[in-house]
Residue frames relative to the residue before (quaternion, step in Angstrom):
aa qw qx qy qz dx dy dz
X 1.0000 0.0000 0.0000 0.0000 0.00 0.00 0.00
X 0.6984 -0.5734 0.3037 0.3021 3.13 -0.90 1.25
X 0.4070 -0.4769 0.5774 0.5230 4.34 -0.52 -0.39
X 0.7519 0.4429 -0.3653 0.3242 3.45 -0.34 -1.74
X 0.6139 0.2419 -0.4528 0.5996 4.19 0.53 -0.86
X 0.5210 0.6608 -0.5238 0.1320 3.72 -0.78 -0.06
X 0.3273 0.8075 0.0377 0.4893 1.82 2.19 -2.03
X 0.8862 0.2336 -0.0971 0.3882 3.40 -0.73 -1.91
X 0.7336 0.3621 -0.4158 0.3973 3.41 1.11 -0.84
X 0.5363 0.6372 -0.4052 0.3771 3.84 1.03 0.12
X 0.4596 0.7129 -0.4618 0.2595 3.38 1.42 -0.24
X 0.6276 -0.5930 0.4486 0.2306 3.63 -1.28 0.75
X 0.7355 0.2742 -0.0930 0.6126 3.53 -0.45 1.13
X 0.4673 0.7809 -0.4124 0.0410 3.39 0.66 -0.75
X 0.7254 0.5470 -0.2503 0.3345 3.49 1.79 -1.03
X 0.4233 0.6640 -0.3173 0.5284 2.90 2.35 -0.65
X 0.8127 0.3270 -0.3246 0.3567 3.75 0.55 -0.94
X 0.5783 0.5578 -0.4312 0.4104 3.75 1.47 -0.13
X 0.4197 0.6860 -0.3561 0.4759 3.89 1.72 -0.46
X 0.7695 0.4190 -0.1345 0.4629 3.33 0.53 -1.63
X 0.7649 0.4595 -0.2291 0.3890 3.52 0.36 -0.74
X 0.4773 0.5293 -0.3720 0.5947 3.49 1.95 -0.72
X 0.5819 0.6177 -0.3438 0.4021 4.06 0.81 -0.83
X 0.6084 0.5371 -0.3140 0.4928 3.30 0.84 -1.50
X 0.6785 0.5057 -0.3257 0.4217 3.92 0.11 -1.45
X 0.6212 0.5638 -0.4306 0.3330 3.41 0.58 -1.03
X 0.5369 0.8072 -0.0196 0.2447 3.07 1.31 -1.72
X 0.8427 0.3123 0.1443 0.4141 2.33 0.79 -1.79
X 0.8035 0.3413 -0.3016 0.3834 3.00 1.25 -0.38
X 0.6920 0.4653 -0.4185 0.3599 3.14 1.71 0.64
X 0.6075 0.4420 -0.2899 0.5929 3.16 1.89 0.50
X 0.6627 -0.5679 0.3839 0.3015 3.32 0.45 0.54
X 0.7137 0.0665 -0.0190 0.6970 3.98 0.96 -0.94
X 0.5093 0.5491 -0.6290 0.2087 3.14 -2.12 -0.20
X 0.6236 0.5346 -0.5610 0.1026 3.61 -0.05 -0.12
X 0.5657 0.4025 -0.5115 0.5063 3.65 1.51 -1.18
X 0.6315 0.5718 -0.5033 0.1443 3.76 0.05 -0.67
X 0.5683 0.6552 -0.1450 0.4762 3.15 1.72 -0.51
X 0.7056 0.4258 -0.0943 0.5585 3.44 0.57 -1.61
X 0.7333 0.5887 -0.2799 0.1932 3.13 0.00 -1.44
X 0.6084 0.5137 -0.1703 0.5805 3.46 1.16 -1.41
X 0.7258 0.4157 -0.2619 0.4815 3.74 0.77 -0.67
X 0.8054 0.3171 -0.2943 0.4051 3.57 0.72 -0.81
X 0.4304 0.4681 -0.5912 0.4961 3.79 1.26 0.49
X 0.4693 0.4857 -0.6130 0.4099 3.87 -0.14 0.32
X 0.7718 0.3104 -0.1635 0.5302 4.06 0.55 -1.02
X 0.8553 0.2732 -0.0898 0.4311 3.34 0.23 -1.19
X 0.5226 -0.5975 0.4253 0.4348 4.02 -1.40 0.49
X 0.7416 -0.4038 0.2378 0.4800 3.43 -1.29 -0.29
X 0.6436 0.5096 -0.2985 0.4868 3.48 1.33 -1.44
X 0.6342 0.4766 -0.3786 0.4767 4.10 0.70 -0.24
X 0.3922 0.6376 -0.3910 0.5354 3.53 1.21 -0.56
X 0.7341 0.5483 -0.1078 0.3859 3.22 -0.35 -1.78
X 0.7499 0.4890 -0.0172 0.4452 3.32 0.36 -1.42
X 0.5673 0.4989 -0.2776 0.5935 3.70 1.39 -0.88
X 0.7223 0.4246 -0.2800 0.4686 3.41 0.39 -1.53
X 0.7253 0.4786 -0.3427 0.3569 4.19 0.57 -0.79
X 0.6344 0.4193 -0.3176 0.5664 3.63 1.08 -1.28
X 0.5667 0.5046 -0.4767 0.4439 4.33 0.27 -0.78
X 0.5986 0.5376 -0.4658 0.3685 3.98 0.65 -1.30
X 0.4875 0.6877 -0.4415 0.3073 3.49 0.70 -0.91
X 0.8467 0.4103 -0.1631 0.2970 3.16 0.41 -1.76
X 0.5202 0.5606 -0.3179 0.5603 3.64 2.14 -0.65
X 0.4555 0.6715 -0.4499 0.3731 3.57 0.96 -0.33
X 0.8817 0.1386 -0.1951 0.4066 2.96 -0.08 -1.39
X 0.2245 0.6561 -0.5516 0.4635 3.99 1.46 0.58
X 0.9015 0.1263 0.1160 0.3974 3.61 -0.32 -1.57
X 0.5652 0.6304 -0.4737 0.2423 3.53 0.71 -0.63
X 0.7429 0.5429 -0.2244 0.3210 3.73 1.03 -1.06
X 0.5710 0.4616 -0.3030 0.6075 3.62 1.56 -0.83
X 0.6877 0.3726 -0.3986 0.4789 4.22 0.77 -0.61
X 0.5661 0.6057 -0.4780 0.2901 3.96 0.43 -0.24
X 0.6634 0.5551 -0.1935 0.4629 3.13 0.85 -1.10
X 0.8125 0.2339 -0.1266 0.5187 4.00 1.18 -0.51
X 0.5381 0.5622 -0.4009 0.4833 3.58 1.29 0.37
X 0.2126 -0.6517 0.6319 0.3617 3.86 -0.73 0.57
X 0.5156 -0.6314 0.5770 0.0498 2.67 -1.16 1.89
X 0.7610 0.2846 -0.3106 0.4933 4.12 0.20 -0.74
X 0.6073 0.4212 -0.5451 0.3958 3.68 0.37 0.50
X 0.3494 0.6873 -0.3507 0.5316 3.67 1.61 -0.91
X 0.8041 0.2988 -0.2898 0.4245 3.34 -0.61 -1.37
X 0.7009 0.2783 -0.4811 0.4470 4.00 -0.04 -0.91
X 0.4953 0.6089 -0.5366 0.3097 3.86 0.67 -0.31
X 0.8659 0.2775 -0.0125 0.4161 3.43 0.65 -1.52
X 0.5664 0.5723 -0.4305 0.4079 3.17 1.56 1.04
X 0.4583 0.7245 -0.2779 0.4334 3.20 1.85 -0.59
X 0.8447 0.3800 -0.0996 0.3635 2.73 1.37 -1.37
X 0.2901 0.7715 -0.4048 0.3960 3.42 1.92 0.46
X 0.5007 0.7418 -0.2790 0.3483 2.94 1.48 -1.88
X 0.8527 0.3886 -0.0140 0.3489 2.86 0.32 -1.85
X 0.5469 0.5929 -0.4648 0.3652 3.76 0.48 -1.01
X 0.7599 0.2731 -0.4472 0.3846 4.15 0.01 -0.58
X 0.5277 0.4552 -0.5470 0.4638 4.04 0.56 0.20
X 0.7774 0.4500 -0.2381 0.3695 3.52 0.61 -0.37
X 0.4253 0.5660 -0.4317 0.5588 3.38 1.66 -0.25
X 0.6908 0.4568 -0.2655 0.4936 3.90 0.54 -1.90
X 0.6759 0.3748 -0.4747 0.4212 4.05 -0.17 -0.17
X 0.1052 0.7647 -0.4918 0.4028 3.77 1.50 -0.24
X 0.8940 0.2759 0.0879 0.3418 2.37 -1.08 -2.44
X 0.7397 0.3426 -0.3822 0.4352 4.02 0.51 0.07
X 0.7600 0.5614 -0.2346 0.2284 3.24 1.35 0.24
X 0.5320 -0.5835 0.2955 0.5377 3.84 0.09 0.91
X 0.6336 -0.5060 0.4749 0.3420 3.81 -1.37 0.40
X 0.7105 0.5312 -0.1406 0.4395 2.99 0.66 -1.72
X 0.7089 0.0886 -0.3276 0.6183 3.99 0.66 -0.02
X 0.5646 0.4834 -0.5881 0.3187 3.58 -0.15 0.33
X 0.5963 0.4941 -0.2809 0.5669 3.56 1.74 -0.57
X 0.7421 0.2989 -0.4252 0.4234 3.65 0.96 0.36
X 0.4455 0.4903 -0.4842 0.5716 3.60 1.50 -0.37
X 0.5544 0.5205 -0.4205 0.4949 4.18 0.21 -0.18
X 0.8018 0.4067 -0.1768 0.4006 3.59 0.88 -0.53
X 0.7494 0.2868 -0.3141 0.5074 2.85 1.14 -0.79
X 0.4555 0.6557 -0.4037 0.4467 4.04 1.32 0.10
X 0.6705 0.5120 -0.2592 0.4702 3.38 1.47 -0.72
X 0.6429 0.5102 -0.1821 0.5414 3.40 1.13 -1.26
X 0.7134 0.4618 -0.3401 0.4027 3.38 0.83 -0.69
X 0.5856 0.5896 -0.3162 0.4577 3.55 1.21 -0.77
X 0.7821 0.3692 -0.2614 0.4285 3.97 1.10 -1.13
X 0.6317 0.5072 -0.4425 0.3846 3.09 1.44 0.07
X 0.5564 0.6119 -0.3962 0.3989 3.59 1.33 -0.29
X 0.5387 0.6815 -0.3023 0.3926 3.20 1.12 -1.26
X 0.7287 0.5736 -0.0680 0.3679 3.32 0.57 -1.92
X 0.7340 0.5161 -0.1250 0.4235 2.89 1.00 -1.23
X 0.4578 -0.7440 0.3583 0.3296 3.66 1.70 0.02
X 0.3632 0.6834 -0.5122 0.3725 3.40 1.54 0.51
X 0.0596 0.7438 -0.6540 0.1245 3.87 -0.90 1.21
X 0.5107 -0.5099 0.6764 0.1473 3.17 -1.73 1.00
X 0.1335 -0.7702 0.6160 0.0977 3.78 -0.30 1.03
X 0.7643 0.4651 -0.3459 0.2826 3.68 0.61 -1.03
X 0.7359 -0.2230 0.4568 0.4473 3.32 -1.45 -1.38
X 0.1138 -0.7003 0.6488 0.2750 3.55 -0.55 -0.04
X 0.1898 -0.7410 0.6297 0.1360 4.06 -0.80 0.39
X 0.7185 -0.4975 0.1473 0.4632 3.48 -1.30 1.17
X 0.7328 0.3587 -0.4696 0.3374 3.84 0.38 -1.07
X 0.5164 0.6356 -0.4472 0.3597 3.93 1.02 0.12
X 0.6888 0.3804 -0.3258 0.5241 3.14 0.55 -1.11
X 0.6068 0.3748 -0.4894 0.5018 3.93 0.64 -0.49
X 0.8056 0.3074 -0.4414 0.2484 3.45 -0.46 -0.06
X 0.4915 0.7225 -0.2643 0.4081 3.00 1.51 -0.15
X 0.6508 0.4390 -0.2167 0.5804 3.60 1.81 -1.29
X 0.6303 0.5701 -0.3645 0.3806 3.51 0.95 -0.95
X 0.5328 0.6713 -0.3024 0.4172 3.80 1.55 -0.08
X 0.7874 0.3509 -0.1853 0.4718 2.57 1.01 -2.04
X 0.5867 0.5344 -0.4415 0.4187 3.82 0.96 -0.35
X 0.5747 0.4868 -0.3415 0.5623 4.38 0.74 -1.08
X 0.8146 0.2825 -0.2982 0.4095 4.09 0.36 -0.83
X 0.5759 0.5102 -0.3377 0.5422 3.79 1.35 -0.23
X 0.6780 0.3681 -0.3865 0.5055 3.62 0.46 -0.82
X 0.5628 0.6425 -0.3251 0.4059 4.09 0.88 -0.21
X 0.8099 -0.2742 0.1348 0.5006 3.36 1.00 -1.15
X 0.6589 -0.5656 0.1305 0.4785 3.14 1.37 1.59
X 0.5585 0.6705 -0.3352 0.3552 3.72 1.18 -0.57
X 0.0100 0.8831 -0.4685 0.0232 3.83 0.47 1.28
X 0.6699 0.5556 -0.3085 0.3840 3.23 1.21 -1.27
X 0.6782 0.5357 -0.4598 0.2042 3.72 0.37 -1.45
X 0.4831 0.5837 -0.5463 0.3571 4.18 0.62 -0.97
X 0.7794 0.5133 -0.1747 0.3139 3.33 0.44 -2.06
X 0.7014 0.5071 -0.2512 0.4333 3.36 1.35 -0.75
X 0.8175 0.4079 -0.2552 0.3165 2.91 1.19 -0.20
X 0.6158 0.4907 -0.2075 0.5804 3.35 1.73 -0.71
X 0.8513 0.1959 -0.0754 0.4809 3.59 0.90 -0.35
X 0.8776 0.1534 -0.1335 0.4341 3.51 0.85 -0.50
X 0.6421 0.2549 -0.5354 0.4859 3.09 1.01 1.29
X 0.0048 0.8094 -0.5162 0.2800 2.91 -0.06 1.91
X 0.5085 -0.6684 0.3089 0.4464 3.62 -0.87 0.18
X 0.6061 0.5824 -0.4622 0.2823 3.86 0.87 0.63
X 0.9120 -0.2233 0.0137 0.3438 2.70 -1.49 0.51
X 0.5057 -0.7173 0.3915 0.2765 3.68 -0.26 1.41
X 0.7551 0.5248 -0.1853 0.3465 3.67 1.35 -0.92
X 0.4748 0.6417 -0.2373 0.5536 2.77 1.73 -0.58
X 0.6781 0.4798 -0.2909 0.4747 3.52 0.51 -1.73
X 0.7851 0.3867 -0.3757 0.3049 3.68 0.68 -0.91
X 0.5309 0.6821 -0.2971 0.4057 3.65 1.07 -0.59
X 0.5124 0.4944 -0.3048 0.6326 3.47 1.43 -0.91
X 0.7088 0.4970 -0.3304 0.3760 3.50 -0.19 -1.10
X 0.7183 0.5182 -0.0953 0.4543 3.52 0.88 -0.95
X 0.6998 0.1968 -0.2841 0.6251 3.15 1.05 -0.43
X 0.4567 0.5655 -0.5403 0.4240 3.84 0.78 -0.11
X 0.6441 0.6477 -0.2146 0.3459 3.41 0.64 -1.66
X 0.9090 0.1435 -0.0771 0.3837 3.21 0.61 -0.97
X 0.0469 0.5764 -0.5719 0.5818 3.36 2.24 1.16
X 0.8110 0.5102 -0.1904 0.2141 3.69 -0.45 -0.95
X 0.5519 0.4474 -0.3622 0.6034 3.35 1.42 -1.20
X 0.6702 0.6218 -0.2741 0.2984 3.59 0.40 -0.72
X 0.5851 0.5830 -0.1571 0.5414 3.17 1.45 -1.08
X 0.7908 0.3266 -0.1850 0.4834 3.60 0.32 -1.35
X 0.6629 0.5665 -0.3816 0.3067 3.83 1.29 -0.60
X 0.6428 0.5366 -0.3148 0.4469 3.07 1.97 -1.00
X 0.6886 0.5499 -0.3011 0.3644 3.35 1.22 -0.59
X 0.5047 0.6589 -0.2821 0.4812 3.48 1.44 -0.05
X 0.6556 0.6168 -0.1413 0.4119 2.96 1.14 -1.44
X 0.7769 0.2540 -0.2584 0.5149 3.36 0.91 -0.83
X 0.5969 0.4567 -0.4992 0.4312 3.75 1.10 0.16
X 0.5765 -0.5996 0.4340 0.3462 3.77 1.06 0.68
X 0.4937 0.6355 -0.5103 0.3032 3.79 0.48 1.26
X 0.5779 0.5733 -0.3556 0.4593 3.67 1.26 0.21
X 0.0406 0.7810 -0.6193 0.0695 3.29 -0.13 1.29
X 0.6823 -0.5763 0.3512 0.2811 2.99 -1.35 0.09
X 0.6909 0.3295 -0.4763 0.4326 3.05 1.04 0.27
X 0.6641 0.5056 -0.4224 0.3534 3.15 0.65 0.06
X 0.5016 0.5729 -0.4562 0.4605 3.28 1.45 0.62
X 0.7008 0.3127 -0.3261 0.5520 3.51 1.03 -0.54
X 0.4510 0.5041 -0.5533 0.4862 4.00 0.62 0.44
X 0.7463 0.4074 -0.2053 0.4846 3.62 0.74 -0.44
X 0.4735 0.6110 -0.3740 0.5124 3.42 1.29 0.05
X 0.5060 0.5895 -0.3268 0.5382 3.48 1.38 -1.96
X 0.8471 0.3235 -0.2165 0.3617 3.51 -0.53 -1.57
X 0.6620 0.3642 -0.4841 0.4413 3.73 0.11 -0.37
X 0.4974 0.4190 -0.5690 0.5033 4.11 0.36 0.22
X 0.5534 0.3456 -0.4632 0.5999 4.22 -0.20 -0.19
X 0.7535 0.4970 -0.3399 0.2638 3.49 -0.19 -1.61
X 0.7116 0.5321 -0.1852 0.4197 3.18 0.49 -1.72
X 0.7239 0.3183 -0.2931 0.5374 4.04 0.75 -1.07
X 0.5874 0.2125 -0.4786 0.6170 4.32 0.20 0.26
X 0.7648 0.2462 -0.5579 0.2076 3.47 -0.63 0.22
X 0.4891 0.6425 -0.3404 0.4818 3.42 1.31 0.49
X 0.4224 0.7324 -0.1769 0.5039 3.22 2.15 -0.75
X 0.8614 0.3097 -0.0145 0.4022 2.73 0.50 -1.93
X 0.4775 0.5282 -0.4337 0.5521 4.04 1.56 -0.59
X 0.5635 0.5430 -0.4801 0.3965 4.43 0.72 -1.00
X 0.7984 0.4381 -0.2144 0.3531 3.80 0.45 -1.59
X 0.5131 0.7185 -0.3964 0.2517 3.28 1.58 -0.79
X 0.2255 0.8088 -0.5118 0.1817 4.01 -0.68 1.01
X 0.4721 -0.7248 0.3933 0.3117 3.42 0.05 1.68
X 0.7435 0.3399 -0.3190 0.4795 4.00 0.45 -0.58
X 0.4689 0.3621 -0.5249 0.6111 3.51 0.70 1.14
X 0.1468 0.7889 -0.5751 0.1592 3.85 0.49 -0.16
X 0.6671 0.3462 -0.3065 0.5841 4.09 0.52 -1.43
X 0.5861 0.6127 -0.3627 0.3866 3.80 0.13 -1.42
X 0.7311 0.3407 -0.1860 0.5611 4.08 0.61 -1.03
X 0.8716 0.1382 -0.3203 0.3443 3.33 0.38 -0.11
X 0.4342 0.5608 -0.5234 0.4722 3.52 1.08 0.90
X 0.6560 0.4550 -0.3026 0.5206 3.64 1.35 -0.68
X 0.7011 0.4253 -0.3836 0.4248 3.69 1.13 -0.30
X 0.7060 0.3914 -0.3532 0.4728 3.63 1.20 -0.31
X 0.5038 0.5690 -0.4913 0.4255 3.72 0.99 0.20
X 0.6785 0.5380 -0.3576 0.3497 3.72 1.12 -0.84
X 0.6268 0.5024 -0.2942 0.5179 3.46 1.41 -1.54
X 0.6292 0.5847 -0.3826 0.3403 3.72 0.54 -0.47
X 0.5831 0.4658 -0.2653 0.6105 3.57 1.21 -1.02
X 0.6745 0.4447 -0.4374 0.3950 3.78 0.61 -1.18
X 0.5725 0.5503 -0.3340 0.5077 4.06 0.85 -1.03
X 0.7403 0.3702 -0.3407 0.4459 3.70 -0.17 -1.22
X 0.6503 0.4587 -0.3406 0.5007 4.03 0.09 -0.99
X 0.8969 0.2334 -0.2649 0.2665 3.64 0.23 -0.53
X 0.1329 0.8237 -0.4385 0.3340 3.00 1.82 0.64
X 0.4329 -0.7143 0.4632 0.2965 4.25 -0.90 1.23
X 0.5366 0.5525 -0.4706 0.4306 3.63 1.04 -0.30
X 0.6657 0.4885 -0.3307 0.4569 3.80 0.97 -0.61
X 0.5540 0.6551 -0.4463 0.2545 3.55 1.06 -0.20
């Protein structure tokens, strides 16, 4: 057996992070997002920021091919793209503030970005209009500076623009292909600052087998006239995932 999986399967926490990440899929694959909102907050308890990050980009792989093909075809692909070019821009200032910041608050700005995002949601707060290009750019240039920071791409997008009151299918297909414009972005941009090691490729091998079979779970159950049902079960999970990994609980 290889070192590096020896390695991955020796990681700290590991059963807590195959639990959490099997959640995320569930999540995800009948709503289109949730997994960093999920994972993320849980695996900075075990893992640094750049392994964080790095879990949430190499796993995307495995939701890809789950969801990416049935959401291409129903997402408007040219709002997507200016979404998830803005945010190309942006993902390496946001990778480098990473690395100058203390664990310990990047694991509460991770909280309160999370908490802030389910309480908007929840709260019935919606974007009713149109967003127009310099929106949606400023809108990616967030999600790319606050994803490339602490893997957390979706919440900007989820909140100012895609949890809106249209069409639940639509909103998810966008999300999905936004989502995974990104994993791409931040993996290639890791890659060339020399963070993809090998173990943390085969720690990410582990997790996308949990990952990969609930988000296949979760694309079977997916049915717009269950719409409330998915998202009282998706904000009850991210809520436990946020509260439990809170540093005061450490």
């Amino acid at each position: 057996m290889p070192d590096a999986l020896l390695s991955a399967w020796a990681t700290p926490g590991l059963f807590w992070l195959l639990l959490t990440i099997g959640a995320a899929g569930l999540v995800r694959g009948f709503t289109g997002f949730g997994t960093a909102l999920i994972f993320v907050p849980v695996a900075g308890i075990f893992l640094t920021p750049v392994e964080v990050i790095l879990m949430i980009v190499l796993t995307g792989v495995a939701s890809t091919a789950a969801l990416l093909p049935g959401a291409w075809g129903q997402a408007d692909r040219k709002e997507v793209g200016t979404l998830a070019l803005a945010a190309t821009v942006t993902v390496p200032l946001g990778i480098w503030i990473m690395g100058q910041v203390d664990e310990l608050l990047l694991r509460w700005f991770i909280a309160v970005i999370v908490g802030g995002t389910l309480l908007a949601v929840v709260s019935g707060w919606r974007y009713q209009g149109r967003l127009g290009l310099k929106g949606r750019g400023a809108i990616g240039s967030s999600a790319g500076l606050i994803g490339g920071m602490t893997g957390l791409t979706g919440p900007v997008v989820i909140v100012f623009y895609l949890a809106n009151a249209r069409d639940i299918t639509k909103v998810r297909a966008n999300t999905i292909v936004f989502l995974t414009a990104m994993d791409i972005v931040i993996a290639l941009n890791l890659l060339v600052r020399g963070n993809v090691t090998s173990e943390a490729i085969w720690l990410a091998v582990l997790l996308s087998v949990p990952y990969f079979t609930t988000t296949m779970i979760g694309k079977a159950v997916f049915d717009p006239r269950f719409e409330r049902a998915y998202r009282v079960a998706a904000y009850s999970v991210i809520a436990i995932a946020v509260i439990s990994s809170l540093p005061i609980f450490d």
